[in-house]
N, C-alpha and C positions, 0 to 999 in steps of 0.2 A: 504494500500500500504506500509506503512511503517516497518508493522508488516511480512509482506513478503519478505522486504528487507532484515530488521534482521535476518530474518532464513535463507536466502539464500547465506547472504553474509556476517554477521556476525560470529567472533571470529573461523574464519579458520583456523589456526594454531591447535586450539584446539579440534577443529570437526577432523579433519584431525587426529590429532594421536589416537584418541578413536574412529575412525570409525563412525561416527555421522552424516553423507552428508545429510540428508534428513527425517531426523528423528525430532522430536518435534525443537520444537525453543529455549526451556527451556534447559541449561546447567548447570548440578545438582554441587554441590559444591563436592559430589561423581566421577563424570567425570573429573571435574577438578582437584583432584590430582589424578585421571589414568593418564592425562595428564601429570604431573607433573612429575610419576613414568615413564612411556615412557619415559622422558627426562635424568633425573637421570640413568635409567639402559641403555638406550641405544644408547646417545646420546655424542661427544665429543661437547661442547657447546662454539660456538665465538660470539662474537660481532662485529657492526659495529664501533663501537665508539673505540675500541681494536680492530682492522683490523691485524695490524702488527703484533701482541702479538697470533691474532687469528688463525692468518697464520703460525707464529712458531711451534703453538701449534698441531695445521693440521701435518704438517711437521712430527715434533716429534712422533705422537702418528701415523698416517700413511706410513711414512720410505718414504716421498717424497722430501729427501735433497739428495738420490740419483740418481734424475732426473737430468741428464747435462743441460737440459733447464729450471731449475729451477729458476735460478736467474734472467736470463732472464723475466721469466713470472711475477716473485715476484715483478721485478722492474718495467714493465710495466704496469700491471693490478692492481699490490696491491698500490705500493709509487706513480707511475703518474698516476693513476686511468683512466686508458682509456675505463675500462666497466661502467663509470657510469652514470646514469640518472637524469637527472635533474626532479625535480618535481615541482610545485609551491608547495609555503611554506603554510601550515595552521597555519591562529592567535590563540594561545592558550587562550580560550573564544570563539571564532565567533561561528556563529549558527554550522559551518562545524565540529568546532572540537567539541562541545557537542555533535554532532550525531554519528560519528564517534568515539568519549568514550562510548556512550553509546551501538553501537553497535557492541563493541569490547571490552565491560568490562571484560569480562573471560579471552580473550587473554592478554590485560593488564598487568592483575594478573600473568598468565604464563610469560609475559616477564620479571617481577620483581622476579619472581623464578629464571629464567635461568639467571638474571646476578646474582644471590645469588648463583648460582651453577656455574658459570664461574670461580667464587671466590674459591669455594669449591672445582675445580677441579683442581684448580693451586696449592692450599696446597697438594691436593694429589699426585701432582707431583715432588712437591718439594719432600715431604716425599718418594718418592717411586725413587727417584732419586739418594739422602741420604743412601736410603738402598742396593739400586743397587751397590753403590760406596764402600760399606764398605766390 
């Protein structure tokens, strides 16, 4: 049972951008940086934890500061958060979150990339802002 869960519902993010739905349970370290590459070529990358910064960035690189309803939305949904969901919290240790590491270690990794690229994407902007300006 357990081994059926992992495949089924295990490291989603990453099945998902390599096309992987139902395919073996094994995510080859090969997949994971297609995964990776996906993200990188085709991806502008936010965070939850940078919501505000993620939003700007939205903005800027999608030309949605031309929305008259925009600050409106920005102020509602992003600064008072009125979309969001509450979850119970997992103890980092309990049985729940060992299982859930384990059967999300691939994505993990992916998520440790894309804030490594959230980073990388902001120099780029910077730079390419710099360039614009000159």
């Amino acid at each position: 049972r357990k081994d059926r869960v992992k495949c089924t519902q295990g490291n989603v993010m990453t099945r998902l951008l390599i096309g992987k739905y139902k395919k073996a349970c094994v995510i080859t370290e090969e997949e994971l940086q297609m995964a990776k590459d996906v993200l990188r070529r085709k991806f502008t990358i936010g965070l939850m934890s940078k919501m505000e910064e993620s939003v700007e960035r939205f903005d800027r690189r999608f030309g949605w500061y031309d929305n008259e309803k925009r600050q409106q939305c920005f102020d509602s949904h992003i600064k008072v958060g009125d979309n969001k969901n509450p979850h119970k919290e997992v103890k980092k240790g309990s049985e729940a979150w060992k299982l859930l590491t384990e059967m999300n270690s691939v994505d993990i990794r992916l998520y440790e990339y894309a804030v490594k690229l959230f980073e990388l994407q902001k120099d780029q902007n910077r730079i390419r802002g710099i360039t614009q300006q000159a």
